[in-house]
C-alpha positions as CSV (number, residue, x, y, z in Angstrom):
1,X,-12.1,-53.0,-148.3
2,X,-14.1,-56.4,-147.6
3,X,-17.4,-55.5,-146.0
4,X,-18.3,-56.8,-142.5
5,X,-20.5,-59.8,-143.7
6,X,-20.7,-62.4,-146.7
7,X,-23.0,-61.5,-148.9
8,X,-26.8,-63.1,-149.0
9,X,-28.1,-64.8,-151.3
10,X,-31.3,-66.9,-152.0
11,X,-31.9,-70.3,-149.7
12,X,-33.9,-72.9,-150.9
13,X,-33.5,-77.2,-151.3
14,X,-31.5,-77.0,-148.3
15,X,-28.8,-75.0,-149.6
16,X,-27.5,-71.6,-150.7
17,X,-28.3,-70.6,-153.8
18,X,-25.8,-68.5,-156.3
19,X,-27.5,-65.8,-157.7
20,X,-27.6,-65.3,-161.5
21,X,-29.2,-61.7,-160.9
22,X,-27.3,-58.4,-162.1
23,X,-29.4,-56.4,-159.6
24,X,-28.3,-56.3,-156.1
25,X,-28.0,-53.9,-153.1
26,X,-26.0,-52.9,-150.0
27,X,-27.7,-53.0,-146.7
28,X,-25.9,-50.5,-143.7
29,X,-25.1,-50.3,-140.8
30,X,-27.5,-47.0,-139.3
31,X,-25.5,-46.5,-136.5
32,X,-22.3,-45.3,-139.0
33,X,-23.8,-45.6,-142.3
34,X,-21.1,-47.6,-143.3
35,X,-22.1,-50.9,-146.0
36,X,-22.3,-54.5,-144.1
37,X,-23.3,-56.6,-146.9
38,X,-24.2,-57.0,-150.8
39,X,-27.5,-58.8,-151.2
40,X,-28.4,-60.2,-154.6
41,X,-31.9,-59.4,-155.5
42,X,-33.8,-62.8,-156.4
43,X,-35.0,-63.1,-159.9
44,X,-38.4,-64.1,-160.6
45,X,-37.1,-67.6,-161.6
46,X,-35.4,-67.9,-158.5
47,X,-38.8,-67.6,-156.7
48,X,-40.3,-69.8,-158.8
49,X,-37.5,-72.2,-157.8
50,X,-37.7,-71.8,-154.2
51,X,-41.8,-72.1,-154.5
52,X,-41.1,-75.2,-156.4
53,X,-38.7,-76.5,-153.2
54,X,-41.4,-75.7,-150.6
55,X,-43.7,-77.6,-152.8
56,X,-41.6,-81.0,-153.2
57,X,-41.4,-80.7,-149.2
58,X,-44.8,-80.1,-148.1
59,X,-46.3,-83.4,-148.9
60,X,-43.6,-85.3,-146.5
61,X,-43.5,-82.8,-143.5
62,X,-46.8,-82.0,-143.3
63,X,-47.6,-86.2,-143.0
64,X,-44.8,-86.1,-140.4
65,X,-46.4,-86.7,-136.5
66,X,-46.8,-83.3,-135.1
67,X,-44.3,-84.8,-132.1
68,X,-41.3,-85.5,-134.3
69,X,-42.3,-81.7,-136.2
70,X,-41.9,-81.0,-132.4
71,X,-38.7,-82.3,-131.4
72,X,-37.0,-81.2,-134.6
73,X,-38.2,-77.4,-133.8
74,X,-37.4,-77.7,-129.9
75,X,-33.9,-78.1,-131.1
76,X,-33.7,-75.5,-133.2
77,X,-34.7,-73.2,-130.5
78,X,-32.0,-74.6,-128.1
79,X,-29.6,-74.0,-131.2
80,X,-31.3,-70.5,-131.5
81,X,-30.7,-70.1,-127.8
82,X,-27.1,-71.3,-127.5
83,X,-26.4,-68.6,-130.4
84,X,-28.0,-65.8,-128.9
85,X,-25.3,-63.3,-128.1
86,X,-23.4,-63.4,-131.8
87,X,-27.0,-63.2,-133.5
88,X,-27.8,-59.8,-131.2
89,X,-24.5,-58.9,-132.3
90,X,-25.5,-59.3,-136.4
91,X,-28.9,-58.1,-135.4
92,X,-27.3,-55.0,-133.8
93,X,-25.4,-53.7,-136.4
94,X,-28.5,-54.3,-139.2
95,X,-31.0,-52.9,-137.1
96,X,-29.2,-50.2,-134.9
97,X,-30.4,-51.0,-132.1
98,X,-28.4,-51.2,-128.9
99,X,-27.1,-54.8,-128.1
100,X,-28.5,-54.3,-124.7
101,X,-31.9,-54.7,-126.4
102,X,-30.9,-57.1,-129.1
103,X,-29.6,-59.8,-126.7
104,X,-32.1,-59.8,-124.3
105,X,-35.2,-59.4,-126.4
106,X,-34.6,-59.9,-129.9
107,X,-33.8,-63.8,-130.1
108,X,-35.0,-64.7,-126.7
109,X,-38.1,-64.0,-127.5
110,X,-38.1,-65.4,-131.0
111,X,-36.9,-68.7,-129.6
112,X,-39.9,-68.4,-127.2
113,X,-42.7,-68.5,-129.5
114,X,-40.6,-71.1,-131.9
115,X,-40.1,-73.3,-128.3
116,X,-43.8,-72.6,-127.6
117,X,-45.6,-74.2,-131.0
118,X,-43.4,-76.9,-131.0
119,X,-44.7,-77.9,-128.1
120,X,-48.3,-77.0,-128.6
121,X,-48.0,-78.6,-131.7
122,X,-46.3,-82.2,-129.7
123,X,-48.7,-81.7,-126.8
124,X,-52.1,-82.2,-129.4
125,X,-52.4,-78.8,-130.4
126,X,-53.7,-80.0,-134.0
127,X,-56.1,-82.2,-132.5
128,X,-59.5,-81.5,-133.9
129,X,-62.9,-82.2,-131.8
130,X,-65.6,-84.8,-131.8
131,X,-69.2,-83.9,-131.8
132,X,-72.3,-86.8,-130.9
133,X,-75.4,-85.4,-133.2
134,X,-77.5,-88.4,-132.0
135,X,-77.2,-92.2,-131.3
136,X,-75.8,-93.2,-134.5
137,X,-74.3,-90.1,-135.7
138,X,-71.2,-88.3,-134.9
139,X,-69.2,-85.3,-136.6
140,X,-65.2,-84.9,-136.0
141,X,-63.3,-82.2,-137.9
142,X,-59.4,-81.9,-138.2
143,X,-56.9,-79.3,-138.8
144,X,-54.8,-79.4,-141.3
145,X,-52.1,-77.7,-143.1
146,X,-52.7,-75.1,-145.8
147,X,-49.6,-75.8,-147.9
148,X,-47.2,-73.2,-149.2
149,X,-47.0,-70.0,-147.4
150,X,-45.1,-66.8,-147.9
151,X,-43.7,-64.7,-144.9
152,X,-42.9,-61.0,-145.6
153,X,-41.0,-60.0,-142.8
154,X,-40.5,-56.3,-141.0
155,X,-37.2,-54.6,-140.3
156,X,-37.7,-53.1,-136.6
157,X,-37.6,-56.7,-135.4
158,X,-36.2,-59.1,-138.3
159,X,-35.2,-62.6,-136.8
160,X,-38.2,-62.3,-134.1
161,X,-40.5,-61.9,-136.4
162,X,-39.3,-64.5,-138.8
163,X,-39.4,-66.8,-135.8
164,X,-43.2,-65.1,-135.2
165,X,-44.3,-66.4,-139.1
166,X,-42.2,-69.5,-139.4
167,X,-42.4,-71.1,-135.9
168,X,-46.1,-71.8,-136.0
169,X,-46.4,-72.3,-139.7
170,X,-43.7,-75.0,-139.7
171,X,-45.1,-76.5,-136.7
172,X,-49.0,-76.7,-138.4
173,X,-46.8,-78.8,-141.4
174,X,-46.9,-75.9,-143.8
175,X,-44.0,-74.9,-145.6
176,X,-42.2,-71.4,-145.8
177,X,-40.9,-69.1,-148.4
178,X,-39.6,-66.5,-146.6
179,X,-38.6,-63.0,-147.7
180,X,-36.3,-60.6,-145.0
181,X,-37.1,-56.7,-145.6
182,X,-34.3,-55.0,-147.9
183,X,-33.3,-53.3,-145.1
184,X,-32.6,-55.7,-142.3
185,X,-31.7,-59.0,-144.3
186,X,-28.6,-60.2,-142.6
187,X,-30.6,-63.1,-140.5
188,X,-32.8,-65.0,-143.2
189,X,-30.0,-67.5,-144.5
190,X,-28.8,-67.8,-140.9
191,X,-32.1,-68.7,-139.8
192,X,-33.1,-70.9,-142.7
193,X,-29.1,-72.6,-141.4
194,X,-30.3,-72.6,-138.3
195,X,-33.5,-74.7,-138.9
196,X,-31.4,-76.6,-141.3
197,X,-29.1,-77.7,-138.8
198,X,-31.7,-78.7,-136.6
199,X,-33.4,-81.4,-138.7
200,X,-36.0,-79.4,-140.6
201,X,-35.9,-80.9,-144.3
202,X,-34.8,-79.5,-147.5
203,X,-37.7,-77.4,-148.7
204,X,-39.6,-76.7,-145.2
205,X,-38.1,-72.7,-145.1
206,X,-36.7,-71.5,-148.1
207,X,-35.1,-67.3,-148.5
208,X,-35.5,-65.1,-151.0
209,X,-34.2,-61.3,-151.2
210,X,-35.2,-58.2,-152.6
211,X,-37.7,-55.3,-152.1
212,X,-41.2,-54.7,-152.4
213,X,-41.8,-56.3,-156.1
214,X,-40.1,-60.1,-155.4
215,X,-42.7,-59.7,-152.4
216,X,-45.4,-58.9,-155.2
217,X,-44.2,-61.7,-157.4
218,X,-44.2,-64.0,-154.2
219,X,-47.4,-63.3,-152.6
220,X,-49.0,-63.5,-156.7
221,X,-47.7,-66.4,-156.6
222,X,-51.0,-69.3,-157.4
223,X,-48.7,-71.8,-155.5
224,X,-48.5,-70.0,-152.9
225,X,-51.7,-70.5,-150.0
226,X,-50.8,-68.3,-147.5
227,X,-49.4,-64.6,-147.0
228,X,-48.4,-63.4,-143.7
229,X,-47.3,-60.0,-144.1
230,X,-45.8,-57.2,-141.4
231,X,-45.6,-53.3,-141.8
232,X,-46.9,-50.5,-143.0
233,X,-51.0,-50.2,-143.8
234,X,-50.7,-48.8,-147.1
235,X,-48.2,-52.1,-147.9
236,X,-50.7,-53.9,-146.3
237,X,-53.7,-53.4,-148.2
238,X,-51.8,-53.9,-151.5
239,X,-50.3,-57.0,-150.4
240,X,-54.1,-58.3,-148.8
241,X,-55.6,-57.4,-151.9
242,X,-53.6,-59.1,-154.5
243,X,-53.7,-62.1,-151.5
244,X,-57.4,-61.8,-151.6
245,X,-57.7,-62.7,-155.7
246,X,-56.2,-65.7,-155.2
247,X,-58.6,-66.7,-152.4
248,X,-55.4,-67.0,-150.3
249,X,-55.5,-67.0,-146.5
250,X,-54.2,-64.1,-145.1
251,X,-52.3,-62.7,-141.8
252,X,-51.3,-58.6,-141.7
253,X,-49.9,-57.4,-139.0
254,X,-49.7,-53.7,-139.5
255,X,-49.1,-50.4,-138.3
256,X,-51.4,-48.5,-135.2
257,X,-51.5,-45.2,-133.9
258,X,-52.1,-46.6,-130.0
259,X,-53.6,-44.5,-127.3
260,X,-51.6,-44.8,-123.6
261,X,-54.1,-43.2,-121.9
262,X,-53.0,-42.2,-117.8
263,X,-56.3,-42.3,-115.6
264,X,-56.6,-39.9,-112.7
265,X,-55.5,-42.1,-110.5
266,X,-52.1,-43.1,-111.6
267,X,-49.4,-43.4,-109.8
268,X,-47.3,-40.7,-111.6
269,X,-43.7,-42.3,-111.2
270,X,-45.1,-45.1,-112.8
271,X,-46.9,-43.6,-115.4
272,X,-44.2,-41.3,-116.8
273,X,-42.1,-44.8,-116.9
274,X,-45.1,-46.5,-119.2
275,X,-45.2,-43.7,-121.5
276,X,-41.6,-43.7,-121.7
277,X,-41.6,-47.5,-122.7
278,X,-44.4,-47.2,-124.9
279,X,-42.8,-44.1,-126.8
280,X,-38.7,-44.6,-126.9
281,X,-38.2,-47.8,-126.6
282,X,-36.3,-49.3,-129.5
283,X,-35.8,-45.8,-130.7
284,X,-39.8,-45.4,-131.4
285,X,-40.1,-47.9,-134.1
286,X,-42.6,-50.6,-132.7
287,X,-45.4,-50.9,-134.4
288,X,-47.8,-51.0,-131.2
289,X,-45.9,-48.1,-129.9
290,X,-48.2,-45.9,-127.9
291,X,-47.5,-42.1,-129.0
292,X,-50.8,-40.7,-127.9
293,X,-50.7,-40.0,-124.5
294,X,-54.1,-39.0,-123.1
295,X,-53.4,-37.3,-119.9
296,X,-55.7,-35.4,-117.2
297,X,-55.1,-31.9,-117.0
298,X,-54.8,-31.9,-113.3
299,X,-52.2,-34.4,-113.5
300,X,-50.4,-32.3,-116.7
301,X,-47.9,-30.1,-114.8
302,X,-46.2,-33.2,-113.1
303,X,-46.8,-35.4,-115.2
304,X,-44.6,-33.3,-117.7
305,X,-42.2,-31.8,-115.5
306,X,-41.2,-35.8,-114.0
307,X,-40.9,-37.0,-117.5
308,X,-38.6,-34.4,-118.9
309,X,-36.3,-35.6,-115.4
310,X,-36.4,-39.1,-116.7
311,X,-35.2,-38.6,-120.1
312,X,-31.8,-38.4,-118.7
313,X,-32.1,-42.1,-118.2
314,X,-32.4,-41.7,-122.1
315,X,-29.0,-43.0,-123.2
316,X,-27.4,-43.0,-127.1
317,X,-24.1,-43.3,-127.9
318,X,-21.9,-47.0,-128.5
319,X,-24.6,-49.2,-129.4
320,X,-22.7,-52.1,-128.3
321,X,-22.2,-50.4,-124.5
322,X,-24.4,-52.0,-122.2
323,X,-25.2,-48.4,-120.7
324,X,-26.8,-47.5,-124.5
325,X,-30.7,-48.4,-124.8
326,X,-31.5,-45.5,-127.5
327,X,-30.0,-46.6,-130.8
328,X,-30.4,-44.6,-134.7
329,X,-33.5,-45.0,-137.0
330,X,-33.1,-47.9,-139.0
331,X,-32.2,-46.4,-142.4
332,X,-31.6,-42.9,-143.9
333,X,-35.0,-42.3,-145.9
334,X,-36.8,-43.4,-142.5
335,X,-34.7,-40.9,-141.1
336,X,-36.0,-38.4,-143.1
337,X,-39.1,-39.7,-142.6
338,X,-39.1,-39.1,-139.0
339,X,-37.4,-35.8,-138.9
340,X,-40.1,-34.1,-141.4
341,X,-42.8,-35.2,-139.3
342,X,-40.4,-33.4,-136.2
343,X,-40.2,-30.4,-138.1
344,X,-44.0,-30.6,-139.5
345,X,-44.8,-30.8,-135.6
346,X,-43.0,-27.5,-134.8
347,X,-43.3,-25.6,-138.0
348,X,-46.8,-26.5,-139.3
349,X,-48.7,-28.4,-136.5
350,X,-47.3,-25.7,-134.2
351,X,-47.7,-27.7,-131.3
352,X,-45.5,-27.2,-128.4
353,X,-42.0,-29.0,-128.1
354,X,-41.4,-30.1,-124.4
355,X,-38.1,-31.9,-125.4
356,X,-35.8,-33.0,-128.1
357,X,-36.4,-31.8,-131.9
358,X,-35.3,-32.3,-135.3
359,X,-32.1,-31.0,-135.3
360,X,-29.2,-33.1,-134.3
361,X,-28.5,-35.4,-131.2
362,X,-26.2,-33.0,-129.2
363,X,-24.0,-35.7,-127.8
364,X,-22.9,-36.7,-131.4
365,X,-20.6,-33.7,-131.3
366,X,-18.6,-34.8,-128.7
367,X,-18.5,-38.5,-129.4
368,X,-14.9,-40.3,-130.0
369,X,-16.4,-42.4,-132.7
370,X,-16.2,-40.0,-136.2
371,X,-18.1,-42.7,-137.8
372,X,-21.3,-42.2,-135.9
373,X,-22.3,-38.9,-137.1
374,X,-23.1,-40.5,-140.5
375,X,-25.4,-42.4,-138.4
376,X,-29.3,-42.1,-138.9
377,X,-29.4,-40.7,-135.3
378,X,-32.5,-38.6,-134.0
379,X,-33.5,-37.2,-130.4
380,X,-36.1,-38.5,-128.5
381,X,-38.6,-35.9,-128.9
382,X,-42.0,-34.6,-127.2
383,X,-44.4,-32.5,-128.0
384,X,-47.2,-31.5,-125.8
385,X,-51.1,-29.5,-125.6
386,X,-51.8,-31.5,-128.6
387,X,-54.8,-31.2,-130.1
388,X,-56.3,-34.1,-132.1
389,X,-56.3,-32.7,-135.6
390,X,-52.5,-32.4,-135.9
391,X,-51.1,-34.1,-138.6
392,X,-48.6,-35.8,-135.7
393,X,-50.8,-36.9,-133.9
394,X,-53.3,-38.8,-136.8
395,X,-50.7,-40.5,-138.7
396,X,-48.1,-43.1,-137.7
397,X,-44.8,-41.6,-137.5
398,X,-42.8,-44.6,-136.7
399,X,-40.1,-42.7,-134.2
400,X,-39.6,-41.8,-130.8
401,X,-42.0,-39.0,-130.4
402,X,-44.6,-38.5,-127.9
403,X,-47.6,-36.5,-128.1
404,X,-49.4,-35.5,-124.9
405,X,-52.9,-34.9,-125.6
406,X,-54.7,-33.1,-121.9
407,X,-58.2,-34.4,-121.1
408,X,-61.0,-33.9,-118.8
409,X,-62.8,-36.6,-118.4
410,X,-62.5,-40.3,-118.7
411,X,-65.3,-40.8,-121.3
412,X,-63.9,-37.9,-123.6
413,X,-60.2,-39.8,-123.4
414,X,-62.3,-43.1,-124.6
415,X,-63.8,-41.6,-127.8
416,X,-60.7,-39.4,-128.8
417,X,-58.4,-42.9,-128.2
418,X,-61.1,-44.5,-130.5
419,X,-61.0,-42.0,-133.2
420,X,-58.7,-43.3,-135.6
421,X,-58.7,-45.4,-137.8
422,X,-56.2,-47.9,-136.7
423,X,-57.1,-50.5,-133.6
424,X,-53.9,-52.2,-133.4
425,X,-53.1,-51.4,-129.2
426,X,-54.1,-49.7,-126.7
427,X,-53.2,-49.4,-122.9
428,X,-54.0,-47.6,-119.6
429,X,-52.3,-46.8,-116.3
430,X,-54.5,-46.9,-113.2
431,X,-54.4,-47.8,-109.1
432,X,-58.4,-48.8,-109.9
433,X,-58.2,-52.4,-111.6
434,X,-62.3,-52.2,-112.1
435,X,-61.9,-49.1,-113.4
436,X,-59.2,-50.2,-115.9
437,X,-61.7,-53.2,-117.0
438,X,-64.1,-51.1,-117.9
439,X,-62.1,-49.1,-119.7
440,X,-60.1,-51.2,-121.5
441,X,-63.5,-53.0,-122.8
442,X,-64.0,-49.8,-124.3
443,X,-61.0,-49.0,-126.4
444,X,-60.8,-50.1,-129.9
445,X,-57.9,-52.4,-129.9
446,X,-56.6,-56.3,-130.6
447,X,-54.0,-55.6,-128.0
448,X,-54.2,-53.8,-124.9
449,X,-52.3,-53.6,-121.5
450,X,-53.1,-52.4,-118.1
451,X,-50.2,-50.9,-116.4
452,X,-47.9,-51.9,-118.2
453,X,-46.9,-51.4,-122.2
454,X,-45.4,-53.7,-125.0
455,X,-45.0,-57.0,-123.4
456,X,-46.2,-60.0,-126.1
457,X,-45.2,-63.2,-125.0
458,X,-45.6,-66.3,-127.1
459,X,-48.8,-67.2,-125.2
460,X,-50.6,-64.0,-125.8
461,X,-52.4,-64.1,-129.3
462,X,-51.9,-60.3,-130.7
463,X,-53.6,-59.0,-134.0
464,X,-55.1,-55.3,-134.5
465,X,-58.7,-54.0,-135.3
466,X,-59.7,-51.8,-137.8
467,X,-56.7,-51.0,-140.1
468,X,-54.3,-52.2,-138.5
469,X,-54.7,-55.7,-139.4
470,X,-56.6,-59.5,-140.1
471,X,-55.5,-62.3,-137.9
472,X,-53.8,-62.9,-135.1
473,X,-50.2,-63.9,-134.2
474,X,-48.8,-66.1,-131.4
475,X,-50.9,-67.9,-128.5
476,X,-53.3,-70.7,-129.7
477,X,-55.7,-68.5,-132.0
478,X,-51.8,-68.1,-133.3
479,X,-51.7,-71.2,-135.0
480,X,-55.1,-71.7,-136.0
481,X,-53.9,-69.3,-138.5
482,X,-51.9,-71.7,-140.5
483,X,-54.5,-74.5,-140.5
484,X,-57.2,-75.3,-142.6
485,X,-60.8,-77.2,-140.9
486,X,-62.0,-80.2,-142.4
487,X,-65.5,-81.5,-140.9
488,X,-66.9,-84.8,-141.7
489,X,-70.3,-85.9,-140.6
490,X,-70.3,-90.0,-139.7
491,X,-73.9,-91.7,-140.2
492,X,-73.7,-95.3,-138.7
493,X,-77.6,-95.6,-139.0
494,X,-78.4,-95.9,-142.2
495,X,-78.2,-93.5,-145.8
496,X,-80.0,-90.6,-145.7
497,X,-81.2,-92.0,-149.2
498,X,-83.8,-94.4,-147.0
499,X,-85.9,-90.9,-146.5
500,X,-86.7,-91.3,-150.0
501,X,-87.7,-95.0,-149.7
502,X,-91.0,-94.0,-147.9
503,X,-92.4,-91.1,-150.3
């Protein structure tokens, strides 16, 4: 039978590119486990070639005006926009997750940050700034482009997180190699169409595909000046150090093990709704998910017995029913993943389960659709009286489960949130706003939210502390990123060489 989806190949000097390579693989769908699409593994030459592209167009687009980068961008987010509903749909069935997310998060908000450099970038975002020394002295500096840049992408959020890398790199006049994750690939060569279609030139953002050694060979690469990478921390530091003996600049965006810590004030209804958001939304796999919930002991009993009434509002089943907002994991080894860390909780950790488990989602039973039991489907699970030492509460898990850690006192919730070693978010839930300041000032974290959880907009510049990352994304710091400073000092009084003149 023909699979759901044309197979994906390389993209690079405006076109697709046939692959010569023997080696290729089958991305799934996770809600059935059924194949979707071939995708043929880019050969080291390939890269080469589309390194090569992004080379030939960086001199011309990065001397285009930022306005005319601008207007060519602004319409490929309307293009992006107009799209929206048939890209959730090929996002849907890559990813797992419900359309119901897909559609109203995953390109909207991609299209956002794309719509929101462009114009930064037309409204003098690249401007530099003059400085007067004295009189007859002045310095200016200017921001320019760094060049070639590779994106490694993640596959909990694919084609908003392309759009995250290649809107503001694009818009600083850099040029983009781009490769998808293995596992969630289906966008790139629509994307790189996309931006094609819009007016972005031959060579601007180029595709390649493959796991994690084409991204080795990529970010190697010496033409390559940039690498902005998302996922993991242990991916991370590899990638950062081979970036780092190049003298590369780098952006990681990496993983977190966040603290949502409730205050003793809280409102409780809409506490329990914050920690549900910040532990089972998109099934668990955000990378800023906040799975350590720091709750006051007095507040325990209600706290617990209000969010295990909620989780009916938990709903799997047809990802592509509007009433379904809990989708599968994303593949089946992070489904294993996920489930040994479940059972580890129960069996080893021996902390207490409050809801869900490891073994499988009742309602699959009784589901018409056959095909979803092959899915990579898991419950929503919590565990509660955790203690810090437990192996599921230190490492990242990457899945929906929540542990609820009881505390006594606000200081002793600071330092236990703080001790990890990931900084990547953080967030509280309070009816004292000073009292939130003061805490939040606290907490080791690049991102952090007060009564609310997960919300990045394009304006907000994100980036983690710690090991969970260098740089920042998004916002103005956000494009910074992709530029280079140049500072020249002006001396319309004479040479400095007249100094000399009176020894």
């Amino acid at each position: 039978m023909p699979l759901p989806y044309s197979p994906r190949f390389a993209y690079y000097d405006g076109k697709i590119q046939p692959s010569s390579s023997t080696s290729s693989f089958t991305t799934i769908d996770p809600a059935t486990s059924q194949p979707l699409a071939n995708i043929h593994t880019s050969t080291s030459h390939a890269v080469d070639a589309a390194i090569s592209s992004a080379s030939k167009a960086f001199p011309a687009w990065s001397s285009t005006p930022a306005i005319e980068r601008a207007r060519i961008l602004q319409k490929a987010a309307a293009i992006l926009r107009s799209r929206n509903d048939s890209l959730a749909k090929i996002e849907t069935h890559d990813t797992g997750k419900p359309f119901s997310e897909t559609s109203t998060v995953d390109i909207v908000t991609g299209a956002d940050v794309l719509e929101y450099f462009a114009n930064y970038v037309g409204g003098g975002g690249m401007n530099g700034e003059t400085i007067q020394l004295r009189p007859d002295a002045w310095v200016y500096s200017t921001k320019n482009a760094v060049g070639v840049c590779a994106g490694i992408g993640a596959w909990n959020y694919p084609i908003q997180i392309a759009l995250w890398k290649s809107a503001p790199c694009l818009a600083a006049g850099n040029t983009m190699v781009y490769k998808p994750s293995e596992f969630t690939p289906l966008h790139s060569t629509l994307l790189a169409e996309i931006y094609a279609e819009a007016g972005v030139p031959p060579g601007v953002f180029n595709v390649v595909q493959g796991g994690g050694e084409v991204g080795a060979y990529l970010t190697q690469h010496p033409s390559i000046a940039k690498v902005s990478f998302t996922g993991q921390v242990s991916t991370g530091q590899k990638v950062a150090a081979s970036a780092a003996g190049g003298m590369k600049y780098v952006t990681m965006e990496l993983g977190g093990k966040s603290a949502c810590i409730i205050l003793p004030d809280a409102d409780i209804e809409q506490a329990v709704d914050g920690a549900m958001m910040a532990n089972f939304f998109s099934t668990g796999q955000v990378c800023t998910n906040g799975t350590r919930v720091f709750i006051p002991s007095t507040l325990q009993s209600a706290f617990e017995k209000r969010l295990v009434e909620k989780m009916q509002y938990i709903r799997a089943g047809n990802v592509f029913d509007p009433a379904t907002n809990f989708g599968p994991l994303v593949s089946k080894p992070h489904w294993e993943k996920v489930t040994q860390y479940i059972q580890h909780g129960i069996n080893v950790d021996r902390a207490e389960l409050l809801y869900g488990g490891a073994s499988p989602p009742p309602w699959l039973a009784s589901h018409p659709d056959q095909t979803y039991k092959n899915g990579y489907w898991v419950q929503p699970t919590i565990f509660t009286n955790c203690t810090d030492t437990m192996t599921i509460v230190r490492e990242e898990i990457f899945g929906p489960v929540m542990a609820i850690l009881p505390y006594t006192t606000v200081p002793e919730a600071i330092s236990r949130a703080n001790n990890t070693s990931m900084g990547l978010a953080a967030g509280v839930f309070t009816s004292n706003l000073n009292l939130a300041h003061k805490v939040i000032a606290q907490l080791e974290a690049g991102i952090t939210w007060v009564n609310s959880w997960g919300e990045s907009p394009a304006e907000m510049s994100v980036g983690g502390w710690k090991m969970s990352g260098v740089g920042v994304e998004n916002g103005k710091r956000g494009l910074e990123a992709w530029t280079r400073n140049k500072s020249t000092l002006v001396e319309m009084g004479g040479v400095v060489g007249t100094v000399f003149a009176k020894l």
